[in-house]
C-alpha positions in Angstrom: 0.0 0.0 0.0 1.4 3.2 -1.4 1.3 6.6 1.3 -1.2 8.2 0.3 -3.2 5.1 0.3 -2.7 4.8 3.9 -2.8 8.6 4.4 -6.4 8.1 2.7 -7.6 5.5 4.7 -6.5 6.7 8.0 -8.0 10.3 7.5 -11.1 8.2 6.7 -11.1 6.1 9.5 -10.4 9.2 12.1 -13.3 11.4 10.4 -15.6 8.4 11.0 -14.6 7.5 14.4 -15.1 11.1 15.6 -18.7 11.4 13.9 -19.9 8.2 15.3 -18.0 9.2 18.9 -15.8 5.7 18.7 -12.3 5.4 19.1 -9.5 4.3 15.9 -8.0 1.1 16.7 -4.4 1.3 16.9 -2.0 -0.8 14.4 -5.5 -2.1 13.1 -4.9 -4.8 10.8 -1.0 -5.1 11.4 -1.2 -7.6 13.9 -3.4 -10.6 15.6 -4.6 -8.1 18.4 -6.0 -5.3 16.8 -9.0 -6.8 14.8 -11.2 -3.5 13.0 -10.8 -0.6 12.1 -13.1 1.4 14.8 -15.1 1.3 17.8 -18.1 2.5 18.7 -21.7 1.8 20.3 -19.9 -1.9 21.3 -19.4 -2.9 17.4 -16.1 -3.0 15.5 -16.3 -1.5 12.3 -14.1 -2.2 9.3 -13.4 1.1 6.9 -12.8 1.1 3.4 -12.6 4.1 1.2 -12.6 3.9 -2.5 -13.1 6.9 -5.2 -15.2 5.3 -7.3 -15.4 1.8 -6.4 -18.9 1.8 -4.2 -20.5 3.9 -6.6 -23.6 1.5 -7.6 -24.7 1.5 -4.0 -24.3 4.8 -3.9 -26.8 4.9 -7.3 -29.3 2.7 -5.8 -29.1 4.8 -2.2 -29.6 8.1 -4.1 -32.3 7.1 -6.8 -34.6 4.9 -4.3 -37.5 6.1 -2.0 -35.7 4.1 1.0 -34.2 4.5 4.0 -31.9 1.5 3.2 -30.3 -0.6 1.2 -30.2 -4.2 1.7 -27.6 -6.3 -0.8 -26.2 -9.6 -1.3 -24.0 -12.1 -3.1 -24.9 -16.0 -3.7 -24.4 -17.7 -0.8 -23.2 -14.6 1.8 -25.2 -13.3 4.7 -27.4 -9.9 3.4 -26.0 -6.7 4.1 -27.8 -3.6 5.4 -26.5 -0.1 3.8 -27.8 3.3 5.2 -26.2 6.5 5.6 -24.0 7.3 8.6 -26.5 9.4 10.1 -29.4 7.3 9.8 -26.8 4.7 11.5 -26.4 7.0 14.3 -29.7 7.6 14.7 -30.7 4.1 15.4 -27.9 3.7 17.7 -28.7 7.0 19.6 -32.5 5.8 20.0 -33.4 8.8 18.2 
């Protein structure tokens, strides 16, 4: 992984942790201990940013009526996709 790769991902991961009021795990991913990316509301969360690469879910978010976005692959556990702040909001009991 290149610097700014890792410059990327790690701005990305503090921004999130702040906004969801969860802590950055340190060294995540470079060793057995630290599993995740962040912490918060008791769940570990992995984070991966990509300039282009989600865009479809991103399409399907944006064009549909919905609150969320539900996806899946053959034979893989379904996936619930919603924006950050909905997220919060659910996890706030708002």
């Amino acid at each position: 992984m290149g610097k700014a790769s890792r410059d990327k991902g790690n701005r990305t991961e503090r921004a999130i942790a702040k906004r969801l009021n969860g802590i950055r795990i340190p060294l995540s991913g470079a060793t057995d201990y630290a599993k995740g990316d962040i912490e918060a509301y008791n769940m570990t969360f992995e984070v991966k940013a990509r300039a282009n690469g989600f865009k479809q879910i991103y399409g399907w978010i944006d064009k549909e009526d919905a609150d969320a976005l539900i996806i899946k692959a053959d034979r893989k556990e379904p996936l619930v996709v919603l924006p950050i702040d909905e997220f919060k909001k659910i996890m706030e009991g708002e």
